[in-house]
ROKOLDO-904186 format. One record per residue (C-alpha): x, y, z. Coordinates in Angstrom, 2 decimals. Layout:
! residues N
((X; Y; Z))
...
//
This chain:
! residues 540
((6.22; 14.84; -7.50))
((4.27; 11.97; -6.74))
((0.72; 11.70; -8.16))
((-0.47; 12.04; -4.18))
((-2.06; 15.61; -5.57))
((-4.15; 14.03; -8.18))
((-6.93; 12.85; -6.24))
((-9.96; 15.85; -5.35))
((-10.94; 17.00; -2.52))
((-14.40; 17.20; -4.59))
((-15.23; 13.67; -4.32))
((-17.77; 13.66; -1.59))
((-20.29; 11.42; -3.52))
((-20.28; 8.87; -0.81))
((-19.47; 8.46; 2.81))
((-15.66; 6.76; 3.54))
((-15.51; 3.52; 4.48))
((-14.01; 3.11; 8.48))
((-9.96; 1.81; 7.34))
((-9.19; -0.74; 9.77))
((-12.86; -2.87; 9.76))
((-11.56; -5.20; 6.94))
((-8.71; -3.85; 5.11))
((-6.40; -2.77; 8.07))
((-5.62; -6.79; 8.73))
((-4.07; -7.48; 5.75))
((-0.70; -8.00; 5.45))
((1.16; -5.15; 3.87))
((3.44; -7.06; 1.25))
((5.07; -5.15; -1.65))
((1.72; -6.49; -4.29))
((-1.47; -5.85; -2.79))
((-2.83; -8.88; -1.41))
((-5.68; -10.58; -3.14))
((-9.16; -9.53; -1.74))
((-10.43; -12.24; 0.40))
((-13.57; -11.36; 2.46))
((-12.51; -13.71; 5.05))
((-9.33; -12.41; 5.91))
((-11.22; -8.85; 5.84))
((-13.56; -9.76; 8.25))
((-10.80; -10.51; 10.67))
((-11.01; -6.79; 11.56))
((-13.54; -6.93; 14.47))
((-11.19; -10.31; 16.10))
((-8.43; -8.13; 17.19))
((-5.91; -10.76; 15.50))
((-4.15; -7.62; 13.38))
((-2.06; -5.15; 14.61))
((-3.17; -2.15; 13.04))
((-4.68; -0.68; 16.49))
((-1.96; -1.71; 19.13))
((0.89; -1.05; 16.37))
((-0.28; 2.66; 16.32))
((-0.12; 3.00; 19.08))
((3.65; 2.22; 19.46))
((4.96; 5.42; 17.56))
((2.72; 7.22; 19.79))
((4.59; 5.99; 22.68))
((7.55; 6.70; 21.24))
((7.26; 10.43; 21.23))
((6.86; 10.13; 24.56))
((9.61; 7.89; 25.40))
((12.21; 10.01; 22.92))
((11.10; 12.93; 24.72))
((12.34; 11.40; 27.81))
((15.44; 9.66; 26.69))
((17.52; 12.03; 28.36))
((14.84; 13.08; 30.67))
((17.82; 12.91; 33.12))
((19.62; 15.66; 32.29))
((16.86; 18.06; 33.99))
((18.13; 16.04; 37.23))
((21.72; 14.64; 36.74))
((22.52; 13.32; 33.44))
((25.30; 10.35; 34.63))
((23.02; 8.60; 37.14))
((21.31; 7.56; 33.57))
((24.39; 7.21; 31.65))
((24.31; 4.01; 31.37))
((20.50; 3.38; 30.54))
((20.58; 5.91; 27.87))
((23.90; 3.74; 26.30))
((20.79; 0.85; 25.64))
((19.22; 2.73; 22.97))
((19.59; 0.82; 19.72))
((20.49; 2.35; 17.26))
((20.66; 1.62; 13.09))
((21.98; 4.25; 10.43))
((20.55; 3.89; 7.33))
((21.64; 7.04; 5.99))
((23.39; 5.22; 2.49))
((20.36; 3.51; 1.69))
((18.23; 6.72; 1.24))
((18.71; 6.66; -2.15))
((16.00; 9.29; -3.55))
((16.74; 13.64; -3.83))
((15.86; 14.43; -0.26))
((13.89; 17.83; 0.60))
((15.84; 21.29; 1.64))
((16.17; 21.20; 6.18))
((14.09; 24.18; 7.24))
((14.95; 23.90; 10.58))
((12.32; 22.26; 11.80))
((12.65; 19.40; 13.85))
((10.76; 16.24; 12.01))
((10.70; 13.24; 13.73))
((9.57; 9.93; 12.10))
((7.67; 7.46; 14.83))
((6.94; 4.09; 13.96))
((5.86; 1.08; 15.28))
((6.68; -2.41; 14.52))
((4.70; -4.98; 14.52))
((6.88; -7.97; 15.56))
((5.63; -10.35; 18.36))
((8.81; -11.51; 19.44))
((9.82; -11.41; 22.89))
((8.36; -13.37; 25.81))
((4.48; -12.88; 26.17))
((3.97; -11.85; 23.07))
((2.36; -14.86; 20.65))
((-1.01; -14.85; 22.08))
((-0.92; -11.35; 19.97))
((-1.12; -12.54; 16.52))
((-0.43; -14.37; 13.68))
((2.36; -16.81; 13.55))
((4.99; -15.16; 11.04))
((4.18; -11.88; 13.13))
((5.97; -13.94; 16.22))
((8.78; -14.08; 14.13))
((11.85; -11.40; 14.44))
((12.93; -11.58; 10.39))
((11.51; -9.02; 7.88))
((9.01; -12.11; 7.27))
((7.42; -10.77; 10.38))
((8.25; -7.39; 10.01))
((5.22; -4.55; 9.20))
((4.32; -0.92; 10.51))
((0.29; -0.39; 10.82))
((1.99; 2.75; 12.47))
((3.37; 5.74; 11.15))
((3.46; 9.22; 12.44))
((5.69; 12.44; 11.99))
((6.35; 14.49; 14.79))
((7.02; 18.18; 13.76))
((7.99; 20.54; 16.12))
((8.71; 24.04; 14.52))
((12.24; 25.71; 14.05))
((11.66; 27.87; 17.25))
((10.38; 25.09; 19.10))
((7.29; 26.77; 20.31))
((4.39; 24.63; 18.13))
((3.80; 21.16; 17.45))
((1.86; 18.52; 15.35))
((1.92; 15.03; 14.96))
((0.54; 13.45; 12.00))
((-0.74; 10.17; 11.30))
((-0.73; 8.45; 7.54))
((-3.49; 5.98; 7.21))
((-1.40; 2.70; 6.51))
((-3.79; 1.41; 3.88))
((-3.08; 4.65; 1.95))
((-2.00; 3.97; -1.88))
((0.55; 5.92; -2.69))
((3.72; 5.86; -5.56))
((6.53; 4.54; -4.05))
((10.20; 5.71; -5.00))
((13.20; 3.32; -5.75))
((14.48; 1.98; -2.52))
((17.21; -0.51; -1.53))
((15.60; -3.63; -0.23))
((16.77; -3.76; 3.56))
((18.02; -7.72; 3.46))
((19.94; -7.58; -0.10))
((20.23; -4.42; -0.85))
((19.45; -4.40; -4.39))
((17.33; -1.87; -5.95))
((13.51; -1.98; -5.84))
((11.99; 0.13; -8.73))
((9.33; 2.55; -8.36))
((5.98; 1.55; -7.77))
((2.50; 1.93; -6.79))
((1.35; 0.52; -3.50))
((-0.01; 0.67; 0.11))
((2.03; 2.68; 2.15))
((3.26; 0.61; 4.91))
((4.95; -1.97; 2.26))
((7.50; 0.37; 2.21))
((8.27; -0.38; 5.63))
((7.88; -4.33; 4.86))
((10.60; -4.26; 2.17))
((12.79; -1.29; 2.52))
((12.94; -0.46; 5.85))
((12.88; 2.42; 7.59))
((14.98; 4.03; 4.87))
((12.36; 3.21; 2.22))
((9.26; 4.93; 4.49))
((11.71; 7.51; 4.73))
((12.53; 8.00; 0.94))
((8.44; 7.68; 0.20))
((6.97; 10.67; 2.68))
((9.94; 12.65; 1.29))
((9.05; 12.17; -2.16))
((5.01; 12.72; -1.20))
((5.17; 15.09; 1.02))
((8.32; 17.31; 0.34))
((9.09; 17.40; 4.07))
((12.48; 16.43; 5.30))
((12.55; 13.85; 8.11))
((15.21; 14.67; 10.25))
((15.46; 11.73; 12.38))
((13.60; 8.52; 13.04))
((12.68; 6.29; 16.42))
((10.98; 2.41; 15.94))
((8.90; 1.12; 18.50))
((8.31; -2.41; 19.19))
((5.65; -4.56; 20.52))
((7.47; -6.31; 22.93))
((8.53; -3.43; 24.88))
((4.66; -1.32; 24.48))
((3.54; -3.05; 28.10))
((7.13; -2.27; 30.11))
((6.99; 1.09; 29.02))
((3.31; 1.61; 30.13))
((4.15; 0.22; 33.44))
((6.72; 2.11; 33.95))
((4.68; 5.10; 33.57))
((2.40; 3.75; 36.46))
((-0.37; 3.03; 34.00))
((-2.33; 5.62; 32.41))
((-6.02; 6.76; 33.26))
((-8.55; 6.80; 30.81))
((-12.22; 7.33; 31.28))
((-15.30; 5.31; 29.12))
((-18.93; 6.42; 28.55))
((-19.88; 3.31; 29.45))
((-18.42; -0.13; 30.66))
((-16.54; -3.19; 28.25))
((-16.69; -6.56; 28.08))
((-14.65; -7.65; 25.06))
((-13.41; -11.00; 24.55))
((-11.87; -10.36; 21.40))
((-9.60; -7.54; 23.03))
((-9.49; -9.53; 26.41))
((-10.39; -6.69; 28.21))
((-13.34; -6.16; 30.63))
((-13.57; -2.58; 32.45))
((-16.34; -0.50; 33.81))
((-18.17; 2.90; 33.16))
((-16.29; 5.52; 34.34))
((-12.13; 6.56; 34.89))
((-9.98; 3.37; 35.07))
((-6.26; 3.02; 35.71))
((-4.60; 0.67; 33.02))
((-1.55; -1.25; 33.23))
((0.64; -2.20; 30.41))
((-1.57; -5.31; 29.72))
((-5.20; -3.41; 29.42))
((-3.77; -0.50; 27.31))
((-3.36; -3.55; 24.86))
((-6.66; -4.73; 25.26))
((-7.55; -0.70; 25.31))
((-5.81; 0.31; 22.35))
((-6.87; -2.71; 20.22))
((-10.88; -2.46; 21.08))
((-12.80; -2.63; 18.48))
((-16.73; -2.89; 19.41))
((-17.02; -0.08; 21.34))
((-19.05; 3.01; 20.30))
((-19.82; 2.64; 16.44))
((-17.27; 0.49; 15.60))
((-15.47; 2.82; 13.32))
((-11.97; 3.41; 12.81))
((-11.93; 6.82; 13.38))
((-13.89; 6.84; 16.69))
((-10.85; 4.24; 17.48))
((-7.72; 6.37; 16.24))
((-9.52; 9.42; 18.30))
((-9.62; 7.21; 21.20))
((-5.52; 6.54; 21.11))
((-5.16; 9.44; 20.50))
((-6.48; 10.72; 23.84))
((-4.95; 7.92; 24.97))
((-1.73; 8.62; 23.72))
((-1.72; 12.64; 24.40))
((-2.04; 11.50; 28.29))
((1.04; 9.18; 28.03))
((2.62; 12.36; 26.84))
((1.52; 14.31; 29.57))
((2.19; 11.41; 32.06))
((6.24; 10.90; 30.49))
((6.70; 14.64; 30.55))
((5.17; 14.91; 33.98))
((7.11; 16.71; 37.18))
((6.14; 13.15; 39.04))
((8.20; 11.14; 36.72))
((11.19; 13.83; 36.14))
((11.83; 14.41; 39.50))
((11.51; 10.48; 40.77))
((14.93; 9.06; 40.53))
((13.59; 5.51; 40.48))
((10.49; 5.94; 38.07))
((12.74; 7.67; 35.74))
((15.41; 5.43; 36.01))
((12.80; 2.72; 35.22))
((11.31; 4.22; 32.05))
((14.38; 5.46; 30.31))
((15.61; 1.60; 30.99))
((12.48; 0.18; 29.42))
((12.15; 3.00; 26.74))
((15.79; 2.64; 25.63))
((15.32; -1.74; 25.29))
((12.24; -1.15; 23.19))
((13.43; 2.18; 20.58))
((16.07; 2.04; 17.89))
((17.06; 5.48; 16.85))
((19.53; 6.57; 13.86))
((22.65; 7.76; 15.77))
((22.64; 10.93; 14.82))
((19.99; 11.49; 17.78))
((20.30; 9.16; 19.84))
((24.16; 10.08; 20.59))
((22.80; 13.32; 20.79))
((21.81; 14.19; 24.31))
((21.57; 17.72; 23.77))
((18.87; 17.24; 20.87))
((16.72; 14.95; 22.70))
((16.45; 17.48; 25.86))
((15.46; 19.74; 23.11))
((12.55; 17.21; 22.45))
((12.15; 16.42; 25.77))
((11.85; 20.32; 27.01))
((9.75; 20.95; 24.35))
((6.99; 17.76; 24.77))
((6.63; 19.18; 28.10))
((5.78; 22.51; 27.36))
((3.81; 22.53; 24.22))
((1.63; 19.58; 26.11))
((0.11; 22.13; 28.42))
((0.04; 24.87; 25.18))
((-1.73; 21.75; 23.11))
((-0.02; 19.45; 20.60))
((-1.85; 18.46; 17.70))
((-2.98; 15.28; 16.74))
((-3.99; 15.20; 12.81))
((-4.42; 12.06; 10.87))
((-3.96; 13.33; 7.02))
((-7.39; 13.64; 5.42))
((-7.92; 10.45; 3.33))
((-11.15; 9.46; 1.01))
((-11.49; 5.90; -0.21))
((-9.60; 4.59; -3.11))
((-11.60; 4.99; -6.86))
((-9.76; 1.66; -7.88))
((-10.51; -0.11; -4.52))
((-12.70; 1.43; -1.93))
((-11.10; -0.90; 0.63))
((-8.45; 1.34; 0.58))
((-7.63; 4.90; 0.89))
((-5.69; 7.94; -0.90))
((-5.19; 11.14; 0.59))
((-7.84; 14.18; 0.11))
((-6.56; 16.55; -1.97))
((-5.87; 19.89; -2.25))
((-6.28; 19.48; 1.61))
((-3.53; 16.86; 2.55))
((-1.27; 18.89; 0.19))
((-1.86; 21.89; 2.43))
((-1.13; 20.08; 5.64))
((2.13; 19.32; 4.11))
((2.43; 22.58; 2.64))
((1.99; 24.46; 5.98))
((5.31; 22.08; 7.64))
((7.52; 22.80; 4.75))
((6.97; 26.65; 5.00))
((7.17; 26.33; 9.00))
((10.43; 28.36; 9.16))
((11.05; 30.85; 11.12))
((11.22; 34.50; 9.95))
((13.90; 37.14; 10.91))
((12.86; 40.45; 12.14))
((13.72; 43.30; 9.51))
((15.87; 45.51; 11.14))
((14.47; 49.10; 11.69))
((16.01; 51.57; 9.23))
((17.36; 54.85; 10.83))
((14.84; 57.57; 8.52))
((11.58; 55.07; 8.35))
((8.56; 56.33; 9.69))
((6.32; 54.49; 12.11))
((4.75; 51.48; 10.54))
((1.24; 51.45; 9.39))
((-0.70; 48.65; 10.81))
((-1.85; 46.61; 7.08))
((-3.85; 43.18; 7.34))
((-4.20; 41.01; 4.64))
((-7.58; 41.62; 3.19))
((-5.82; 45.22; 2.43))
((-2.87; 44.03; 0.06))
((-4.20; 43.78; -3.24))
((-1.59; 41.83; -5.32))
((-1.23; 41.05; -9.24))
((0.75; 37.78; -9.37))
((2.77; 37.26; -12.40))
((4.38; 33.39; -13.53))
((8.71; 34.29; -13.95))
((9.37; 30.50; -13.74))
((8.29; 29.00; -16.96))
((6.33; 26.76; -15.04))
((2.63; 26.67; -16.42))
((0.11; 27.46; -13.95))
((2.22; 28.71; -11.19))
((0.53; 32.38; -11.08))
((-2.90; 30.63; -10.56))
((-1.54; 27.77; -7.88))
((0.37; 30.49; -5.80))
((-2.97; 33.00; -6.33))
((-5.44; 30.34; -4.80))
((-2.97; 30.18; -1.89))
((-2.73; 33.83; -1.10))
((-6.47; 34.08; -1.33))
((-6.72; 31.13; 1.32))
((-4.78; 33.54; 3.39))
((-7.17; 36.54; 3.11))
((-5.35; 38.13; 0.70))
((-6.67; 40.40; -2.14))
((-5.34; 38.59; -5.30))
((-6.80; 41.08; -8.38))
((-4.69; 39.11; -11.25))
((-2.69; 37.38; -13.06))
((0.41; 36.81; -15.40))
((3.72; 35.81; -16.99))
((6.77; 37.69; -16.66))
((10.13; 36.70; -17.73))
((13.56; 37.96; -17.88))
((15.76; 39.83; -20.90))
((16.05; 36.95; -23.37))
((12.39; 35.41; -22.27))
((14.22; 33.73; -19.07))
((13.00; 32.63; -16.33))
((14.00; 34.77; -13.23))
((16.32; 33.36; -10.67))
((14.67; 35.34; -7.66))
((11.71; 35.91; -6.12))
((10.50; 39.75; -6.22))
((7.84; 41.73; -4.38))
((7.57; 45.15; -5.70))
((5.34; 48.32; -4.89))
((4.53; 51.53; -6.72))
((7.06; 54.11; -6.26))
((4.75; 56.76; -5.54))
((2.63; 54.54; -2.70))
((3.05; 55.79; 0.47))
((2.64; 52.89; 2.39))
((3.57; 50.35; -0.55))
((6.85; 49.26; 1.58))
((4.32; 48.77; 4.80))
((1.68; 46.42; 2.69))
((4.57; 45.07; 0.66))
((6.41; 43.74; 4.18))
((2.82; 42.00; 4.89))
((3.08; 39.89; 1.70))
((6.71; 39.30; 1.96))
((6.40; 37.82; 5.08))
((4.26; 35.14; 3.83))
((6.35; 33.98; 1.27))
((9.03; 31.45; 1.51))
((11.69; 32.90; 0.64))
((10.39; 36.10; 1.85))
((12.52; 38.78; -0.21))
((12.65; 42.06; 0.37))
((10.32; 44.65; -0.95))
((11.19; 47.11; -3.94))
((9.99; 50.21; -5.28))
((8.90; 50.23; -8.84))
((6.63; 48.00; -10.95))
((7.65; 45.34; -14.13))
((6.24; 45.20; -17.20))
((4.05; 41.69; -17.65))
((4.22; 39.91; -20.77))
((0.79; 38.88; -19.84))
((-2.13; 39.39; -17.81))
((-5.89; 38.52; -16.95))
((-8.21; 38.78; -13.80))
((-8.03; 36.93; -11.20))
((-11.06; 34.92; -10.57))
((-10.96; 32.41; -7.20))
((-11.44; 29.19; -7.19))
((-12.67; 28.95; -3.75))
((-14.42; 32.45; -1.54))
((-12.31; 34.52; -0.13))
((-11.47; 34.50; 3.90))
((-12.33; 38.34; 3.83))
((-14.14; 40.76; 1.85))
((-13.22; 44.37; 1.15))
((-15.62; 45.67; 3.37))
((-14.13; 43.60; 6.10))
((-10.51; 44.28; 5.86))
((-10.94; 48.28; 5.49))
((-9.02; 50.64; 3.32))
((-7.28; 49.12; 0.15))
((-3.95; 49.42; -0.58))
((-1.42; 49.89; -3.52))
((-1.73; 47.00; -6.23))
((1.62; 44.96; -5.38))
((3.71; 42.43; -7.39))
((4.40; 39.07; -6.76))
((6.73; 38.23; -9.50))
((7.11; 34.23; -8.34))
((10.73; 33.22; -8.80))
((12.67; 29.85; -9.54))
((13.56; 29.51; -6.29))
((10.05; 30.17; -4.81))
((9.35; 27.69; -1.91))
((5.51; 28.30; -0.94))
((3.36; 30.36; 0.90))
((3.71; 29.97; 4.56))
((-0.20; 28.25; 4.94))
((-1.77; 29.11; 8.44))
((-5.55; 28.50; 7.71))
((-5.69; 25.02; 6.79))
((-8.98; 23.48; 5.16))
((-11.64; 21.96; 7.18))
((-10.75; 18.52; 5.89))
((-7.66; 18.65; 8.06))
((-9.55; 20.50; 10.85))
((-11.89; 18.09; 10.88))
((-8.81; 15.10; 11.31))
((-7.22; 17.34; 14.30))
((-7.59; 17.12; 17.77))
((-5.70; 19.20; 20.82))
((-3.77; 17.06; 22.94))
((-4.58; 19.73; 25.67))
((-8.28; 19.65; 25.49))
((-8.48; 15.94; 25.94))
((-7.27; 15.58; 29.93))
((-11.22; 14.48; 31.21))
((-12.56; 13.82; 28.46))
((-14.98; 10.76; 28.31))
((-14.98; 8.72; 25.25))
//
């Protein structure tokens, strides 16, 4: 595992510097660029990309959503348009152990920062005009998880001035091996591809991304006005000539050229990064509502229009984008879990110890916001057996567990203890347990007294938590070892709170122990998250 977990969630000693005011124009080459306070300072000129390219893999979950939009109203009258979608496989040059599929749907959304195409130079540098690698970045990248029963969402954005270890890759031109190594996170993009930002949030996160969709700039301002602009709404008016963008106080309808100037504004507000990434981000949960909209499914010609300029500016693996079926699966579910509320989290970050111009992620809580989309997976229903009794109604704070260590690992009891007691559990210790022989055990077991009436009841609470959730037994091990349990951080509930106590449980944590299925996730990420849903008149 990447050393992505080593940094603390502790280190509040100073406020984080806004990413994207000096650092977020520099170009994101393999070695870190040398500091140079004058190409810093080209953060407030709108010359980068980092604002508008973000913006672009924001799009895209809109326009993969509607790829085959057409299907809801006659799939062949799009045939053809849908045939446009590029589309690269770059399946052999993932060349890292990938994560176990969960069944989750885990989209990766970029957005490249090219500037070829017609209209485009007046955007930025000159080798960003090109169409090589030379000119090749992402400022953008986003996952797009939407949960094995397709009834929850979240989209999360990685800083792209995030340090982070990254894994042996092919290099996308020659295809010779890159060894592993340590820098910002959108070079992996600038040297390996799409396969090599694939093979580095697999390695950091654990999560297995499922399929990918690039963005590019060319195609941001066809696919906006195709959409019939989208309406945002400003506390009060802008005259920017950096952004090129003048508008007043109040709700204004922007065309594909302002929601450049929009997206890319800088001095507005405060002038901070993250008032600017909250901004697109309202911007960008209304272009979902707008592409998943009645008006544009059931408009022949608007729809025609947008899947034509969505499909010229995407490039998809092949494995979805020949895939109709799959992408009305995105498409269905963008719509609905837009009026339910996607969320929007950008993973908590805190500025680098060895250069505070750039960040690493906040740990333990980015760790958890990964956590909670590798456990996503859906649970069966036990089935009812013939003689049980009715059910008694347990809540956490009532399961008192003892977790005992059967993996050999060192530290596991504690790790997987702090995580239960997260989740309002009742952890009351700890321990090692191991198999005839001292060996580890294969399989993960929760176990209840024998004589406890209601063991199997609080035992089905716990297993349900647990990825994989095994089955509860009667009749307690013997630990090898044990000692109290004393959190790390206070407990969600207290025993007054949850009511009567239960049996004293056993976790005994197995090799093939995934995680606990996180559902309260710290206020770092909280704090990172906003609900598409809540953000239709809101003025920023």
């Amino acid at each position: 595992m990447s050393d992505y977990r080593g940094v603390s969630v502790e280190d509040t000693r100073a406020a984080p510097p806004q990413p994207g005011s000096r650092m977020a124009r520099r170009l994101a080459a393999a070695a870190p660029p040398p500091k140079d306070p004058q190409r810093g300072n080209r953060g407030k000129d709108g010359g980068g990309g980092g604002g508008r390219m973000r913006v672009l893999a924001w799009v895209s979950i809109a326009t993969t959503s509607l790829m085959v939009a057409g299907s809801l109203t006659g799939y062949v009258v799009y045939r053809d348009a849908l045939d446009a979608i590029n589309k690269k496989n770059v399946k052999e040059d993932i060349i890292t152990p990938r994560p176990r599929d969960t069944g989750a749907l885990n989209v990766l959304l970029v957005g490249s920062d090219t500037r070829a195409g017609d209209g485009n130079a007046r955007y930025g540098q000159e080798t960003a005009r090109l169409a090589d690698a030379g000119g090749k970045r992402t400022d953008t990248i986003i996952l797009l998880h939407i949960s094995p029963n397709r009834d929850q969402a979240r989209l999360v954005s990685f800083p792209r001035d995030s340090m982070v270890d990254i894994p042996k890759c092919k290099n996308e031109k020659t295809k010779q091996e890159m060894p592993p190594h340590r820098s910002m996170i959108n070079s992996a993009y600038n040297d390996g591809g799409i396969a090599c930002t694939i093979s580095t949030l697999e390695t950091l996160t654990g999560i297995r991304i499922n399929h990918f969709a690039e963005v590019d700039f060319s195609g941001f301002k066809n696919i906006v006005d195709s959409l019939g602009g989208i309406e945002i709404c400003l506390k009060s008016g802008v005259n920017d000539k950096n952004s090129k963008l003048v508008l007043p106080p109040g709700k204004s309808l922007l065309d594909g050229e302002k929601a450049l100037g929009y997206v890319r504004l800088r001095n507005y507000g405060d002038g901070s990064d993250i008032q600017r990434i909250k901004r697109q981000q309202i911007f960008l949960s209304k272009v979902i509502a707008k592409a998943t909209s009645n008006d544009l499914l059931t408009d022949p010609v608007k729809l025609t229009g947008f899947i034509k300029s969505a499909a010229q500016s995407v490039t998809m693996d092949p494995d979805l984008a020949n895939d109709p079926q799959k992408l009305l699966d995105i498409a269905a579910s963008a719509k609905d879990l837009t009026a339910k509320g996607v969320k929007l989290t950008t993973v908590p970050w805190m500025p680098d110890p060895e250069d505070k111009n750039r960040v690493v992620w906040q740990q333990p809580a980015a760790g958890e916001l990964f956590n909670s989309i590798v456990n996503d997976t859906e649970l069966p229903e036990p089935e009812p057996s013939a003689t049980a009794g009715p059910k008694v109604a347990v809540k956490p704070g009532q399961v008192r567990i003892q977790v005992l260590n059967a993996t050999g690992v060192p530290g596991k009891a504690r790790e997987v203890a702090d995580q239960l007691a997260k989740e309002g559990f009742q952890v009351v210790g700890l321990g090692n347990y191991s198999a005839e022989g001292g060996a580890p055990v294969a399989a993960t077991e929760v176990r209840y007294p024998k004589a406890a009436e209601t063991g199997a009841d609080h035992a089905g609470v716990l297993a349900k938590k647990l990825n994989p959730g095994p089955d509860p037994q009667a009749g307690k091990v013997r630990p090898g070892t044990t000692e109290p349990y004393v959190p790390t951080v206070a407990p969600t509930t207290t025993p007054a709170a949850a009511g009567k106590k239960g049996p004293v449980l056993q976790l005994v944590i197995g090799s093939d122990f995934k995680g606990v299925r996180v559902t309260k996730l710290s206020e770092a990420v909280e704090k990172n998250t906003i609900n598409a849903s809540q953000q239709r008149n809101v003025c920023v």
